[in-house]
VORORO-455007 format. One record per residue: x, y, z of N, C-alpha, C, CB in turn; residue in one letter. Coordinates in steps of 0.1 Angstrom, whole numbers, plus 5000, padded with zeros to 4 digits. Glycine has a CB too. Example, Ala and Ser with C-alpha at 12.3 -4.5 7.8 and 13.67 -1.06 7.14 Angstrom:
REM VORORO-455007
513249435078512349555078513249675078511349555090A/512849785071513749895071512950005079514149945057S/
REM end
This chain:
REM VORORO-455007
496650174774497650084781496849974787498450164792X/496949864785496349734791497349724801496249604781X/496549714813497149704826497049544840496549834831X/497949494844497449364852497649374867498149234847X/496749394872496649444887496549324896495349554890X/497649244905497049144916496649244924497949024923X/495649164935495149194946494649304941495849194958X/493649344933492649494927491849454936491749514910X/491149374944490349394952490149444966490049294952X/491349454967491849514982492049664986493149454983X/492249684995492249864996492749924991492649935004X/494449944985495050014977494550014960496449974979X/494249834960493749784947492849844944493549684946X/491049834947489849904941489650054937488749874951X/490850124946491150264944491650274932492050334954X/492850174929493750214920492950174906495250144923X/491850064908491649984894490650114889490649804894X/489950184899489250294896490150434887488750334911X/490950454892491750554890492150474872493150574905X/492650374871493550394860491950374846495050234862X/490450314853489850304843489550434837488950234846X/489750484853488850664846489950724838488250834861X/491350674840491950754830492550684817493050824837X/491750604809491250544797492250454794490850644786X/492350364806492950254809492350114807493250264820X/492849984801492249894796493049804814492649834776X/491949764824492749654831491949554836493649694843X/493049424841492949314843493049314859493849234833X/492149264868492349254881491949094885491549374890X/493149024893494148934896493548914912495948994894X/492448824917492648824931491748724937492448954938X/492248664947491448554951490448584958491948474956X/490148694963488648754970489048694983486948704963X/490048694985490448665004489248735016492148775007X/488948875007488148975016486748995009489049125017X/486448955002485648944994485549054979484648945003X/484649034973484849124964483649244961485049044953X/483049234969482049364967482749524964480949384982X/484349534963484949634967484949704944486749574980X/484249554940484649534925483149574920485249354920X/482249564922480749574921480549724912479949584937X/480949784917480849954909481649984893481650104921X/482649904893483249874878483049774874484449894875X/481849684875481849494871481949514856480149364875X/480949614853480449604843480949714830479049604848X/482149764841483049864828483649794813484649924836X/483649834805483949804791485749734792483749974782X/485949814798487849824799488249714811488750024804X/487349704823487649584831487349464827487049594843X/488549394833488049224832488949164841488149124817X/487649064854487848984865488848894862486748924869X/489548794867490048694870490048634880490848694868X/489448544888489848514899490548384903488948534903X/491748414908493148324907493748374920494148364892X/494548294926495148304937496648304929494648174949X/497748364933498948394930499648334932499348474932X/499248194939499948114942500047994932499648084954X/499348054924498747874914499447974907496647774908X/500447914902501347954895501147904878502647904902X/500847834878500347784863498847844855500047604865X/498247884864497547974861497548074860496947984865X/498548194865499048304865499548294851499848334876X/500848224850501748204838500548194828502848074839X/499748134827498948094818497548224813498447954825X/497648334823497048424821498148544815496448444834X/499348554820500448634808500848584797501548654813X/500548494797500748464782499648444776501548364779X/498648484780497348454768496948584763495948374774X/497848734769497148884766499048934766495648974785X/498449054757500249174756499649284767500849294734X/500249244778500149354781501049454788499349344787X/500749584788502049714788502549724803501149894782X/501849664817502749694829502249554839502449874837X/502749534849502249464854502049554868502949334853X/500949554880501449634891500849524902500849824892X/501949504909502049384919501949454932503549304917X/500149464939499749464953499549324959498449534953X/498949234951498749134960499649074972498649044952X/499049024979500049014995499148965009500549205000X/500248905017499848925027499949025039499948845029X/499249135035499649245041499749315057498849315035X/500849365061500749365075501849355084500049265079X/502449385095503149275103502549185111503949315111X/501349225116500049095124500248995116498149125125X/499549045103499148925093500048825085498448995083X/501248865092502148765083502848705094503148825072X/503148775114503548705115502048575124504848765121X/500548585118499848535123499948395116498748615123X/500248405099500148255091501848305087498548225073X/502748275092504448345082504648195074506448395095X/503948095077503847995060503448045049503047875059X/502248125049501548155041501848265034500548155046X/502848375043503148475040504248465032503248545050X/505448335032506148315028505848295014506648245033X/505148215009504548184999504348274993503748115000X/503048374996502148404990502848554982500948415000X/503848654998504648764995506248734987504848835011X/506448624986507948584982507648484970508848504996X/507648364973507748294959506348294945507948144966X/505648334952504148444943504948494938502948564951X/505648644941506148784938507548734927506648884955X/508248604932509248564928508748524911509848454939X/507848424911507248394902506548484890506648344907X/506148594898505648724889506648784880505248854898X/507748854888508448884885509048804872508948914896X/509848724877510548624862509548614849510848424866X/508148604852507648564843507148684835506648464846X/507348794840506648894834508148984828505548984847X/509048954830510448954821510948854814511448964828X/510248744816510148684801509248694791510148564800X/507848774794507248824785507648944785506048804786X/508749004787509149144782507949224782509749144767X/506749244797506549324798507049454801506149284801X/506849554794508049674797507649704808508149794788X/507149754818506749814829506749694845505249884824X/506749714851506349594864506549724877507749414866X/505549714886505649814902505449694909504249954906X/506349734919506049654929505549714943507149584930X/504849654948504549774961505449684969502849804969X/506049764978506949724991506649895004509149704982X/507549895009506549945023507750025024506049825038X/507550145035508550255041509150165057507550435044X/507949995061508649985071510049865069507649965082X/510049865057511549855057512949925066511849895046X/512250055067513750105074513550075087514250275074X/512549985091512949975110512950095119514549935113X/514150095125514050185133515050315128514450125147X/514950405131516150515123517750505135515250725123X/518750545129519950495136520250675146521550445121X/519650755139519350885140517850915142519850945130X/517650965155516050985158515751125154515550975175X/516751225147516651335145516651385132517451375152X/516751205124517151275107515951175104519151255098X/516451185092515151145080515951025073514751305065X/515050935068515950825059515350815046515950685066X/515850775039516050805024516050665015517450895022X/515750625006516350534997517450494999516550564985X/518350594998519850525000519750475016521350654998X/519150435026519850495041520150315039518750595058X/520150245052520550135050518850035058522350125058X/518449945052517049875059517549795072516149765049X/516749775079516149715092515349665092515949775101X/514849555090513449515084513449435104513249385063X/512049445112512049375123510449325121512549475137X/510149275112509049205108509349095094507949325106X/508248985096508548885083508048945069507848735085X/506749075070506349135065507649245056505449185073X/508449295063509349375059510649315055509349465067X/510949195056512049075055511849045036511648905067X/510149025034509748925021509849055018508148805019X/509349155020509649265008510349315006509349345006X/511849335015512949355011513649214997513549355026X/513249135001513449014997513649004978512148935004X/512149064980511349054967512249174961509449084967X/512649324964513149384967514349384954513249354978X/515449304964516749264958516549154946517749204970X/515649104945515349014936515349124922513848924941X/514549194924514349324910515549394908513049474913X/516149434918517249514915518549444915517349624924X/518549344916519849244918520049124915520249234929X/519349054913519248934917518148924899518348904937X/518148964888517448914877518849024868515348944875X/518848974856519349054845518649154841519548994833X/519649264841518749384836518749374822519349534840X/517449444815517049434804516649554796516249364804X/517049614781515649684781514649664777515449754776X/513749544777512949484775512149484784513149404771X/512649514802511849504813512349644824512049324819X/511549714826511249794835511049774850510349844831X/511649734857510649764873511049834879510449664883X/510149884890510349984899509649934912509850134893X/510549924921510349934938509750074943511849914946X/509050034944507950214951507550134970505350254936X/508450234977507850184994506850294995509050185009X/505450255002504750325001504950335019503650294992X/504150465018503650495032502850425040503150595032X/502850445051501650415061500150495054502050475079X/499650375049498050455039496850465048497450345023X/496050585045494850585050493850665042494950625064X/492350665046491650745034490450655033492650755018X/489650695024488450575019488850505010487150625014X/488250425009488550314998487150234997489850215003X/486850164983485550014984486249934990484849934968X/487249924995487649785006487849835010488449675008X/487149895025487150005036488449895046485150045045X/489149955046489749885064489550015075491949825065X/489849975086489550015100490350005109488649965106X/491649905104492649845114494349905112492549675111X/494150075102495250125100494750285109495650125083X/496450315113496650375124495050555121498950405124X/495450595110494750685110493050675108495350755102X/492850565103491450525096490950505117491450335082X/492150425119491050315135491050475146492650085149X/491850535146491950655156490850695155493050765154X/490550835144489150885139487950775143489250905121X/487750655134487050565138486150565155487950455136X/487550555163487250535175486750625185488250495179X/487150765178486850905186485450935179488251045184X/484850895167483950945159482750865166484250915143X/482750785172482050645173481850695190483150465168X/482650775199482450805208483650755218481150775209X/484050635215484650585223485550625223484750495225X/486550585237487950635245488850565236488050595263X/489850635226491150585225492050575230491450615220X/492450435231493950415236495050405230494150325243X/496250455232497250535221498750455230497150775221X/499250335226500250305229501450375219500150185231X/502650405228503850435218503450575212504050315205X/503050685216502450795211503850875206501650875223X/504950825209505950935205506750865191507050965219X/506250735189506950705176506750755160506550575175X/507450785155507350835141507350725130508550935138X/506150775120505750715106505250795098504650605106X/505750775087505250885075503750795070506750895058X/502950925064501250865061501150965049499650885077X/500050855040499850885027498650795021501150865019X/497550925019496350905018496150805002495451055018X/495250705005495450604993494950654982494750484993X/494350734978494250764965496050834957492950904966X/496750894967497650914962498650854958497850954966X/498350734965499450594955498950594945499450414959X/497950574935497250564927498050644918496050584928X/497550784920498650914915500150874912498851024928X/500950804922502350764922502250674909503050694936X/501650584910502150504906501750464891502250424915X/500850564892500250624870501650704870498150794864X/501950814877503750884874504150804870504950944885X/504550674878505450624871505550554857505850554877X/504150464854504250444840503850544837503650354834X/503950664835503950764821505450834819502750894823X/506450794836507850844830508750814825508450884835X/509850814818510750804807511650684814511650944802X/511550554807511950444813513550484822512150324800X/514650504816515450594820515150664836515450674809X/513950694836513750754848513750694860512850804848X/512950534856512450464869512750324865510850484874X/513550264855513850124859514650084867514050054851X/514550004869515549984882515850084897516849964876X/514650144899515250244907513750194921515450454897X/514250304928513450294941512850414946514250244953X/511650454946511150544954510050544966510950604946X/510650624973509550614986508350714982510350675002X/507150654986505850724981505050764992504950624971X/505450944991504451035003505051164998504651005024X/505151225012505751325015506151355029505151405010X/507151415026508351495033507051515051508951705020X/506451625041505451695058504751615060504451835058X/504251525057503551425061504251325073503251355050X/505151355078505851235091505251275107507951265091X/504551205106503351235122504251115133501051155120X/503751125148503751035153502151075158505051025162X/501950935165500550915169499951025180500450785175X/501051095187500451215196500051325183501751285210X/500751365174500551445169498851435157501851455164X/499151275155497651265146496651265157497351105136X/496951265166495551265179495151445176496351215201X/496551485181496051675180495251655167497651815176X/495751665158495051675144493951605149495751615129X/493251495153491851455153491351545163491651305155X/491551575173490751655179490651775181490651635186X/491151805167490951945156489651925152491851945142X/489151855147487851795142486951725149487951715134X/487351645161485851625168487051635187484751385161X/486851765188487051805203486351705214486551945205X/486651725229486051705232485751495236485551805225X/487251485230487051295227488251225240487851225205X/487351155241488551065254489750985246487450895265X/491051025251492150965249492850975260492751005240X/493750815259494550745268495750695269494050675270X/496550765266498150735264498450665273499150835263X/499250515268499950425275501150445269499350295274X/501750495279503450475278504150325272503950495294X/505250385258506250235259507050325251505750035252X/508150315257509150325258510750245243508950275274X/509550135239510550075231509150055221511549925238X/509750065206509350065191510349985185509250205183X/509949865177511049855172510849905157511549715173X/509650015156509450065142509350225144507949995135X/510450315138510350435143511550535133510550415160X/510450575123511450605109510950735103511450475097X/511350845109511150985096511350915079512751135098X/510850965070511050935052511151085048509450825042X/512351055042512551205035511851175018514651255035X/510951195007510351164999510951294989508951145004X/512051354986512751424980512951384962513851434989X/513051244964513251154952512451174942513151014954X/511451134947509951094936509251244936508550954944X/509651334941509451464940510451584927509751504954X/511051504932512451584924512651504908514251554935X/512651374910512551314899511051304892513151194901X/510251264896509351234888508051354889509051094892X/508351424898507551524898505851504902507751564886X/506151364913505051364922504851484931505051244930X/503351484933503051614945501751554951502551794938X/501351494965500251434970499351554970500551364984X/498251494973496951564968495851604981496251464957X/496651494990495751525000496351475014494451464997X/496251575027497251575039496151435047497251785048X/496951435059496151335067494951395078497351255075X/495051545076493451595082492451575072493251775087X/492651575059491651545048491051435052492251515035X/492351305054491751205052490851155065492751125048X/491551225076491051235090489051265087492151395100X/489051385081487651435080486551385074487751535074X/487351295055486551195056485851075062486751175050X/487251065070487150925079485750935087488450895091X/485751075096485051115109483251125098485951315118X/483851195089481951185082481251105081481451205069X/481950945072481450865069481050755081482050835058X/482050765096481150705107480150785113481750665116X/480450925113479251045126478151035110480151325134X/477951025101476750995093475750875094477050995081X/476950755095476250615091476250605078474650585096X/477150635069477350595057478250425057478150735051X/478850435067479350305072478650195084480550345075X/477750135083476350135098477650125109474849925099X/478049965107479249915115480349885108478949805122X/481449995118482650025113483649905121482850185117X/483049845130483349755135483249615131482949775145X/482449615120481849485117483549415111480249495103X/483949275113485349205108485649225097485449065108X/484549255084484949295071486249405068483649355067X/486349505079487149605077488349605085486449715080X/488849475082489849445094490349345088489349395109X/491949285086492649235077493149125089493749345069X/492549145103493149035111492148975119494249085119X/491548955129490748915133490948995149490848775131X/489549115142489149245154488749175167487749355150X/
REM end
């Protein structure tokens, strides 16, 4: 399967370009090295990779790169990823998450690529209307960020807003709150910076400890989202799945217990607040039931790698801005 990956350079991206080469995958990674690209260095030189470096916004260049190759899916990470980071430049974000994604999309259904993923997020649902239940695909979104507005956006664009075809496949996959290693290490997501901070010695401070978010270690998107191109179009065009699991829905007091499961003995500092406007159990029943995803790895896993690779120095400085998508 010849595959075209924007943003491969990035955290979910260098995992995933890895994953699909080892599993005797031909792909194309799409990215302007915003963060740089050393995260690409360990497959430069694979047989089945090949670079492009193009910003998604030069739209004539993109177009001009799908139509010069056939290829079998398109999987759309690129972004400005975040709610900091989009409402820090939301011109940029506009552009880059919306009429980028807008542009992808059309053009990759007029090349009747059969396959297209889009990544979109679980914080679509906002806040839950029920603090006691779970929300689902069907429930209804709340998006209280510009981050979760453009991806809803992009969203309805795939499922509504283009002619359905059988010629074109897409699937809306919201992913979880991700954490885990990656060659684009970040530091500035909730489970990676916690560990980080208690591993490193220092006192964590834990605002909003009672809010709920579902978490899902990044290799396992990878996992999701090979399921999906290998299942029966019928299964997933046009459709939506949330990507984790069920037991996986922590709030931040509870990933603290779990960290100091593993390094006891650490200063933490709960600051009371009282108001979230992001605070959503995910029931992940869908992509379980249908497609017969199963994650591979819980968030103490990812917790443990996290805690090795700083108490070793496999990472010198975990602090250094590289690992940070906003300005630490």
């Amino acid at each position: 399967m010849k595959i075209l990956v924007t943003g491969g350079a990035g955290y979910v991206g260098s995992v995933l370009l890895r994953y699909f080469l080892n599993h005797g995958h031909s792909v194309t990674c799409v990215d302007n090295l915003s963060f740089g690209g050393e995260s690409l260095l360990g497959i430069w030189d694979h047989p089945n990779f090949t670079f492009r470096k193009c910003d998604i916004t030069d739209f004539d260049s993109v177009n001009a790169m799908i139509d010069a190759a056939e290829y079998h899916a398109v999987i759309h990470l690129a972004g400005i990823v975040g709610d900091p980071a989009c409402k820090r430049e939301p011109e940029l974000a506009m552009k880059v998450n919306w009429e980028a994604s807008e542009n992808l999309v059309k053009k990759s259904m007029e090349r009747k690529i059969p396959r297209f993923l889009f990544a979109s997020t679980c914080s679509n649902y906002g806040k839950m209307s029920d603090p006691n239940g779970y929300v689902n695909e069907d429930s209804p979104l709340a998006p209280v960020s510009l981050y979760a507005e453009l991806k809803i956006k992009v969203e309805k664009l795939i499922l509504e807003g283009i002619p359905k075809s059988r010629d074109f496949s897409p699937t809306v996959m919201r992913f979880s709150t991700v954490y885990g290693l990656s060659p684009r290490m970040r530091f500035d997501l909730t489970v990676n910076e916690f560990t980080k901070d208690l591993a490193m010695g220092k006192e964590l401070v834990v605002f909003g400890e009672q809010f709920w978010r579902p978490y899902c270690h990044v290799s396992d998107f990878s996992r999701a989202m090979h399921k999906v191109l290998e299942s029966p179009r019928e299964k997933v065009a046009y459709q939506v799945f949330n990507v984790g699991d069920t037991t996986q829905n922590y709030t931040k007091q509870m990933i603290v217990e779990e960290i100091k499961k593993q390094i006891p003995n650490c200063r933490i500092r709960f600051v009371k607040r009282d108001e979230d406007p992001r605070d959503y159990r995910v029931d992940f029943s869908r992509i379980k039931n249908v497609l017969g995803f199963e994650i591979s790895k819980t968030v103490p896993d990812g917790i443990r790698e996290v805690k090795d690779v700083v108490q070793m120095g496999v990472i010198r400085d975990p602090e250094d801005q590289k690992y940070y998508n906003i300005p630490y």
